[in-house]
N, C-alpha and C positions, 0 to 999 in steps of 0.2 A: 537661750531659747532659739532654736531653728525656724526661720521665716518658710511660712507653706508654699511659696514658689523652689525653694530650696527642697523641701520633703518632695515635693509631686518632680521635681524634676530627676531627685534618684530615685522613684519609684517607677516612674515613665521605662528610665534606664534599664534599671532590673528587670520590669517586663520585659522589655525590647532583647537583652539578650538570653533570656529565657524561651524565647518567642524564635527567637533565630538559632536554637542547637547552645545558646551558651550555659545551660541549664545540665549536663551534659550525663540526662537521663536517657536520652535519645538511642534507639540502636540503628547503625544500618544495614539499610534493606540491598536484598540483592538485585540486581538488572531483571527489566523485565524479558523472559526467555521470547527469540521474535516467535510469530505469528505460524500455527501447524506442529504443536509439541517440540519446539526445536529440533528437527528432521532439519539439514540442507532443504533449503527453498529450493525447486526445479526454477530454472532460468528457460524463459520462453524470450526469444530476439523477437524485434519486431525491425522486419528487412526491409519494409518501403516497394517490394517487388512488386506488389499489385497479388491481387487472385487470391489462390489459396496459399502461395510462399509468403502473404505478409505476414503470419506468423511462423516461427518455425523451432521445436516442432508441432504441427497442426496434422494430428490431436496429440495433445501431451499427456504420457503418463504420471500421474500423480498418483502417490499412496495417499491412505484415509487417514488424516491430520499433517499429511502434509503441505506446506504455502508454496506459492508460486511467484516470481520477481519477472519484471518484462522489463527487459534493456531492449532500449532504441537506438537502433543501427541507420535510421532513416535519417534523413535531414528536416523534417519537419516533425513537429508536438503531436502526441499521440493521449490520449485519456482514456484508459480501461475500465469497463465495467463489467461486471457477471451479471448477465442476462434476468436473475431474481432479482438484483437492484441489492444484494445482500452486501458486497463489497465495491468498491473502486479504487482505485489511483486515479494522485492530482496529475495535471499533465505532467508529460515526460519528454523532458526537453531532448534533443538530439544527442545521441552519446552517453545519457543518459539512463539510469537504471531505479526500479520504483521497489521502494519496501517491500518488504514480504505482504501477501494475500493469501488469507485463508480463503481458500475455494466451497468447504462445507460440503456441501452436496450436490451445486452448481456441475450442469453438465459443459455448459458456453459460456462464450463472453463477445464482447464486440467492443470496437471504439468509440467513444460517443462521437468523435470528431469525424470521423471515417465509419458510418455505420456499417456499410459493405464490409467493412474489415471483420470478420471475423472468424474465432476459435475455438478449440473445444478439447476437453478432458475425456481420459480413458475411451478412447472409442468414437465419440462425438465429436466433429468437426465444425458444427454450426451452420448456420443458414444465415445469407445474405438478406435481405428484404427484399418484397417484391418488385419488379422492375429497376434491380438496382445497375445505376450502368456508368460508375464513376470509379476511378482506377484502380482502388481498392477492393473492388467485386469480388469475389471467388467465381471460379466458375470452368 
């Protein structure tokens, strides 16, 4: 007769590799496609110039479902948002380049760190805040 520390412990077992793909009913799944129907992501640099060259190009054209990546050409951290609050990127260290962003229907965007800083899709260039006067401004 089998002692029940003996049963619960190949039971344990058996769950456990059932649990972990050892079961091997499992199918796999494909990569998730990035961010804007799988279009190339437009790359918008972020240059450090100050004005309206921190980003560039400023305005970008973007197609409808396409995402957008900002590589940082600057030497300081940059954090992007779209103006809706719909997406962001974590900061983006120097040299750096940040996931794909779906834009949606977002016409701007700005840095949180640099609010001055900012850009804009198909046409829209964005607007700095008022009395903005630190190096990042457009203007």
């Amino acid at each position: 007769m089998r002692k029940p520390r003996t049963v619960a412990a190949a039971f344990a077992t058996a769950l456990f590799a059932v649990n972990c793909g050892g079961g091997g009913g499992s199918t796999p799944t494909s990569p998730t496609p990035p961010a804007g129907g799988g279009a190339t992501p437009v790359t918008i640099a972020i240059t450090g110039q100050g004005g309206i060259l921190a980003f560039s190009p400023n305005p970008a054209t973007v197609a409808p479902g396409q995402a957008v990546m900002f590589k940082n050409n600057d030497v300081v951290a940059h954090h992007v948002m779209l103006d809706d609050g719909a997406a962001q990127t974590p900061d983006i260290a120097p040299g750096a380049t940040s996931a794909p962003v779906a834009i949606g229907s977002n016409k701007s965007y700005h840095c949180t760190i640099h609010p001055g800083m900012v850009g804009g899709f198909n046409g829209t260039q964005g607007e700095p805040p008022p009395n903005c006067n630190q190096a990042y401004c457009g203007g």
